[in-house]
C-alpha positions in Angstrom: 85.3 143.4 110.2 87.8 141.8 107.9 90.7 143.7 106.2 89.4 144.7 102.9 86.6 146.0 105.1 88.8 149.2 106.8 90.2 150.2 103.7 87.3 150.0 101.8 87.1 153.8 101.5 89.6 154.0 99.3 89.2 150.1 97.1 85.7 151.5 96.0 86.8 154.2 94.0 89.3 152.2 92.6 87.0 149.2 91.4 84.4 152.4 90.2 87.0 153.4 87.4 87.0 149.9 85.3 85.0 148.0 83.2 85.1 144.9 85.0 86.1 144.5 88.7 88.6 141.7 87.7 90.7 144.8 86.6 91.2 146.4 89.6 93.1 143.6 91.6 97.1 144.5 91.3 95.7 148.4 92.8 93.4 146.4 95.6 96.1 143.7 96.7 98.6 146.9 96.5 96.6 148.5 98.5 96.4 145.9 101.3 100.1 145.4 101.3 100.4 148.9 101.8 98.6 148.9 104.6 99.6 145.8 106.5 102.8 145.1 104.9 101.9 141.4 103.4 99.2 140.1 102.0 98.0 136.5 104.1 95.7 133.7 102.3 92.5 135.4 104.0 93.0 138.7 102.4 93.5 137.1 99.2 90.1 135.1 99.8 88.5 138.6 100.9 89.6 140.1 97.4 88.5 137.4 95.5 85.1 137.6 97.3 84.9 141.3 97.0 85.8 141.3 92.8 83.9 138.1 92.7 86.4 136.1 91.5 88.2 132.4 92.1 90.4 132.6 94.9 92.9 130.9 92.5 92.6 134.3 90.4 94.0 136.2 93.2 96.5 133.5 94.3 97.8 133.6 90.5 98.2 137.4 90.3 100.0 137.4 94.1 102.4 134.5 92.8 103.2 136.0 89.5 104.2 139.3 91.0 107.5 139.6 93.1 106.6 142.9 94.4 103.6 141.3 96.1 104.6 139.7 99.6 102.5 136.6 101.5 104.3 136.6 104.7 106.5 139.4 106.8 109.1 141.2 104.9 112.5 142.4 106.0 113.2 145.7 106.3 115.9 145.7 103.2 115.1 143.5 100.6 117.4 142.3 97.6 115.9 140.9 95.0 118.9 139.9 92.9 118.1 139.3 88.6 118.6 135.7 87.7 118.2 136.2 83.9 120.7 135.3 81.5 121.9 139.0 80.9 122.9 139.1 84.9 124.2 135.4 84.7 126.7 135.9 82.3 128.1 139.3 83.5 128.5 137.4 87.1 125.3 137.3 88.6 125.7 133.7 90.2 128.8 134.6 91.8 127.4 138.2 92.9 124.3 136.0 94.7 126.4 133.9 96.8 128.3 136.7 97.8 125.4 138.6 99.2 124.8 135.0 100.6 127.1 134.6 102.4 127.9 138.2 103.4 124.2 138.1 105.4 124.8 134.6 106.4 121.4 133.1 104.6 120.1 131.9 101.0 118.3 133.4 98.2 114.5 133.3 99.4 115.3 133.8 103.1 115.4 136.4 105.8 118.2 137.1 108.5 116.8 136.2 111.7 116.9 140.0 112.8 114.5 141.1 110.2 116.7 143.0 109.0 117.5 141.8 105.3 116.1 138.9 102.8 117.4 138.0 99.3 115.5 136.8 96.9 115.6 136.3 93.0 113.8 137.9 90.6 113.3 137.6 86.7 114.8 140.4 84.1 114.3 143.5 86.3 114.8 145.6 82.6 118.2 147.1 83.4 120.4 144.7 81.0 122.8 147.5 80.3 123.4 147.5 84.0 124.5 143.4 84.6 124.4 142.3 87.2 121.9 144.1 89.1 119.3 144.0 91.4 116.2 146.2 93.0 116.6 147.2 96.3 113.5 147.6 98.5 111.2 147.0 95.7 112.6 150.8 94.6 116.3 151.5 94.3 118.0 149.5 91.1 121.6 149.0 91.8 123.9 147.8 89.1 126.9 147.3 87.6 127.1 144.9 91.4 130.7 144.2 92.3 131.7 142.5 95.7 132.6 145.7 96.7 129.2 147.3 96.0 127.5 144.9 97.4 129.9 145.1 100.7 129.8 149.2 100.8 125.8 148.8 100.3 125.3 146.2 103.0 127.6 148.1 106.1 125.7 151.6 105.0 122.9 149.4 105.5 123.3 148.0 108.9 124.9 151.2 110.0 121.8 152.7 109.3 123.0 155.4 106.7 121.5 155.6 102.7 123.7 153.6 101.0 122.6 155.5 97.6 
């Protein structure tokens, strides 16, 4: 049985309520990330067999995303905005210092799990620069060092930083 197979209960329905199956990807590869927390090259080929579709459709959609995830993620995630709004109002120097507060770069993980930075295009929240999403949920913005330090020991401590 592959993946797609054991949640198929719930992908049918979905597919059932568009025109074309095509349209029913971002719910199906949500779907499987829900359920095992990444979505690997096989799942993608399972989707693209299941919709009937080019495997390339599927890698497209998982690459254009952010939210979607092709390997393990950390339990916290940053994804920090890169867009000009955030860059002016001192997103660069608000990246390097979530850098170097977790001791690793923008697109990698700590080696606990525990966090992983990565950056993101406009997240929609200009008013708010700079900013990022926390756990693909929480936006978090005006950032200051100090934010960023208060959020990250809350973190690690274990208690809702929000």
């Amino acid at each position: 049985m592959n993946n797609l197979e054991k949640i198929k209960f719930k992908t049918d329905p979905i597919v059932a309520r568009y025109e074309t199956k095509r349209a029913s990807i971002l719910e199906i590869l949500r779907l499987l990330q829900e359920e095992y927390g990444h979505i690997t090259t096989e799942m993608e080929r399972e989707v693209a067999e299941y919709l009937g579709i080019a495997a390339i459709d599927v890698r497209e959609v998982m690459t254009f995303y952010s939210l979607f995830y092709d390997k393990p993620k950390a339990r916290t995630r940053f994804h920090v905005c890169r867009t000009l709004s955030c860059y002016l109002r001192g997103g660069r120097e608000i990246l390097k210092h979530i850098e170097n507060k977790l001791g690793v770069k923008a697109g990698g993980m700590t080696e606990d799990k525990a966090f992983s930075i990565n950056t993101v295009e406009c997240l929609g929240a200009c008013e708010f620069a700079p900013m990022m999403q926390v756990n693909d949920v929480k936006y978090v913005g005006p950032l200051t060092k100090e934010k960023i330090d208060e959020v990250i020991t809350k973190l690690q401590k274990g208690s809702d930083p929000f």
